[in-house]
C-alpha positions as a Markdown table, in Angstrom:
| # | Residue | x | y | z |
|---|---|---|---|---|
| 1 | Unk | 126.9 | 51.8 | 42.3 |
| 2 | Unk | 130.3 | 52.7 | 40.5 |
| 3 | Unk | 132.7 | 54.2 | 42.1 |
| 4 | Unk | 133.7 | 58.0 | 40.1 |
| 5 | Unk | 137.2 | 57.6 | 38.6 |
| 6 | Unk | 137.3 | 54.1 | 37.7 |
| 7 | Unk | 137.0 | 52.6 | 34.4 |
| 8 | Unk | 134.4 | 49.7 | 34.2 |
| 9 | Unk | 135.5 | 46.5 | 34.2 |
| 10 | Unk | 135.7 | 44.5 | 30.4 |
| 11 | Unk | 136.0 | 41.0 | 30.6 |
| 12 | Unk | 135.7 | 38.4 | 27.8 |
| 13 | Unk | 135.1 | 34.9 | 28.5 |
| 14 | Unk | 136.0 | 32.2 | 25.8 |
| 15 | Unk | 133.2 | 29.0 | 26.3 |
| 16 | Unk | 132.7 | 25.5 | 24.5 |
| 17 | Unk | 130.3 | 22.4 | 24.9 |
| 18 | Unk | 130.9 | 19.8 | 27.9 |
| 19 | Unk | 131.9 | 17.4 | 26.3 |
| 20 | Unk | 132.6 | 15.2 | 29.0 |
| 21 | Unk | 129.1 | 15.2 | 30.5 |
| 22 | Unk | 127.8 | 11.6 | 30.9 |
| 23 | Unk | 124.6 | 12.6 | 28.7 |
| 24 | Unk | 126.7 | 13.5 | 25.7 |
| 25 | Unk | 127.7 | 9.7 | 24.6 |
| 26 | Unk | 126.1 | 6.7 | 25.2 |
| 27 | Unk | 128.0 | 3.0 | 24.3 |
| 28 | Unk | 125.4 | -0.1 | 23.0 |
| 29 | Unk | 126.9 | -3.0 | 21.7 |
| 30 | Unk | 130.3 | -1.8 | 21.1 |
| 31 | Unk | 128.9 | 1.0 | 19.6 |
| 32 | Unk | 129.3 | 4.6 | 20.4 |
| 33 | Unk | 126.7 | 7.4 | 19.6 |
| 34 | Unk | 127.4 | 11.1 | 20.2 |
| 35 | Unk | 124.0 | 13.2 | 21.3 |
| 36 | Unk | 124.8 | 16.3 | 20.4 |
| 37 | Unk | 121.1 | 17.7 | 22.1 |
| 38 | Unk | 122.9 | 17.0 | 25.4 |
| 39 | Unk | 126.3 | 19.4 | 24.4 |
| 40 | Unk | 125.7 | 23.3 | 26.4 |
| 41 | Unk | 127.6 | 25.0 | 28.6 |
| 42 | Unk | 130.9 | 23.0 | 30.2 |
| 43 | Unk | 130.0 | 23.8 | 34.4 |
| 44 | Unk | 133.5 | 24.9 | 34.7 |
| 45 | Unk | 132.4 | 27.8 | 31.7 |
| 46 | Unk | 129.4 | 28.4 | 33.8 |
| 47 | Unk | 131.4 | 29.1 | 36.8 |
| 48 | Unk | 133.4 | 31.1 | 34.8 |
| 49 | Unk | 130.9 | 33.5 | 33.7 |
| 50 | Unk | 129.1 | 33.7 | 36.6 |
| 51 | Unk | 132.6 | 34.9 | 38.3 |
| 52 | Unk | 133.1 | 37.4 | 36.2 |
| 53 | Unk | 129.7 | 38.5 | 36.8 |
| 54 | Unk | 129.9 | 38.6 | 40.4 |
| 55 | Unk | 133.5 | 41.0 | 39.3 |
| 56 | Unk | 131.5 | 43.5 | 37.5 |
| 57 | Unk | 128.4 | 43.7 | 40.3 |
| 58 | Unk | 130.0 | 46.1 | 42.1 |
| 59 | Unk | 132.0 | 48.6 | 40.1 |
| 60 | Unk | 129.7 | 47.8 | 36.6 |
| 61 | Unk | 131.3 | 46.7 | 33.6 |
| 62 | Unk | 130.4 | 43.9 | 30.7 |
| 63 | Unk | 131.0 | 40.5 | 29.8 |
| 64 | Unk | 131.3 | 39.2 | 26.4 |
| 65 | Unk | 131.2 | 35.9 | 25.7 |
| 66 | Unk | 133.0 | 34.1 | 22.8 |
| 67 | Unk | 133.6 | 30.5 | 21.3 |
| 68 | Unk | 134.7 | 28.8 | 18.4 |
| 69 | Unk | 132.5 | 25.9 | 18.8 |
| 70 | Unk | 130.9 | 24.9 | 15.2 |
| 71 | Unk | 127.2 | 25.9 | 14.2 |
| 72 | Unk | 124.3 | 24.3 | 16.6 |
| 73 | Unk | 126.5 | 24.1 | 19.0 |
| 74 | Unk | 128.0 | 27.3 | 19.0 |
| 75 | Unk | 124.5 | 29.0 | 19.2 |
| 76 | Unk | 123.6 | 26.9 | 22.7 |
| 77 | Unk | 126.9 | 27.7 | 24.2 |
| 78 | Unk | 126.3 | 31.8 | 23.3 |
| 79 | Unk | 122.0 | 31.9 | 24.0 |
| 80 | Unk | 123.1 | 29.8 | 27.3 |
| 81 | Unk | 125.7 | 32.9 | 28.0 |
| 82 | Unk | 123.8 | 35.4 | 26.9 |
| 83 | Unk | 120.7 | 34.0 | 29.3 |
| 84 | Unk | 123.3 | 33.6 | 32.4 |
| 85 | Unk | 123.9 | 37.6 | 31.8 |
| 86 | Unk | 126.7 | 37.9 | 29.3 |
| 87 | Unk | 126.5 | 41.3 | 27.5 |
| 88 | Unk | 127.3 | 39.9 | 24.0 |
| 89 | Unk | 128.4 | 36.5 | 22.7 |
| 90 | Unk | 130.1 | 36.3 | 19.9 |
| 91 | Unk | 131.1 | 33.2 | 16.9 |
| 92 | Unk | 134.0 | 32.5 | 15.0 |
| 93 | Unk | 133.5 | 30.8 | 12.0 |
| 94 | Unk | 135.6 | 28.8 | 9.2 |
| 95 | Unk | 137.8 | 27.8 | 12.0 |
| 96 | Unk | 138.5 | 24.3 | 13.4 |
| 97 | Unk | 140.1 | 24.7 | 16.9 |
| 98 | Unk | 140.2 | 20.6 | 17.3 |
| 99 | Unk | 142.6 | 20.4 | 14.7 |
| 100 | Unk | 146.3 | 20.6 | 16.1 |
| 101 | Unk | 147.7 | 22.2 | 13.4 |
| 102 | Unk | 145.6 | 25.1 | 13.6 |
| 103 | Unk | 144.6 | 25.3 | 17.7 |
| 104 | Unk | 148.1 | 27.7 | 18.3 |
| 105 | Unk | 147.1 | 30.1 | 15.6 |
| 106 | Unk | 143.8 | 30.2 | 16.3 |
| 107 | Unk | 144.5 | 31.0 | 20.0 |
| 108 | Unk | 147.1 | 33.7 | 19.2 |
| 109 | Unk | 145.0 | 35.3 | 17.3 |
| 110 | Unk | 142.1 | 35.1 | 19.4 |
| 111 | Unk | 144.6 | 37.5 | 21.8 |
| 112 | Unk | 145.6 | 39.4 | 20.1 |
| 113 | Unk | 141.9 | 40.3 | 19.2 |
| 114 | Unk | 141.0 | 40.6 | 22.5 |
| 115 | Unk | 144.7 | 43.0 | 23.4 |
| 116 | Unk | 143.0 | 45.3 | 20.4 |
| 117 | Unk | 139.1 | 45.3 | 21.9 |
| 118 | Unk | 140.5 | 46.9 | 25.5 |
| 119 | Unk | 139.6 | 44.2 | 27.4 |
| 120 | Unk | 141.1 | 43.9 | 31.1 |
């Protein structure tokens, strides 16, 4: 039930792949292979958006989910979101956030995006 005179709750939660799950790389022969069917959620994203769930029972609200993971991947991490109870889930494209140069631009833009959305 909300409570009359407050504003709901909007929180946006920014996820990726796990890639340090155990099921993500395998090593034969002095050779490494990436799986990339094993990369969803990180656990510490999950925890994350099941926090800000548990935030938002009470008073209502939304979660939107974003990343900037690339293609396949992106689409697991937001469907696996979306099916934990995220409200949206959201992709940016064309962007590369492993690459140095670009990872502080990328993230100050990123908040400033959410500063102009309302979120809390």
């Amino acid at each position: 039930m909300k409570n009359k005179g407050v504003d709901e709750m909007k929180i946006a939660v920014l996820v990726k792949t796990d890639m340090n799950s155990t099921k993500v790389y395998t090593i034969h022969r002095d050779k490494v292979t990436q799986h990339t069917d094993n990369l969803f959620l990180s656990d510490t994203d999950k925890n994350v958006i099941e926090f800000a769930l548990n935030w938002i029972k009470k008073d209502g609200g939304r979660v939107d989910a974003y990343t900037f993971e690339n293609e396949i991947l992106a689409d697991r991490v937001l469907h696996e979101a979306l099916a934990m109870g995220a409200n949206t889930a959201t992709k940016f494209e064309g962007v590369n956030i492993n690459d140095p140069l670009q990872a502080n631009l990328i993230a100050q833009g990123f908040v400033e995006y959410i500063k102009n959305k309302g979120y809390d």
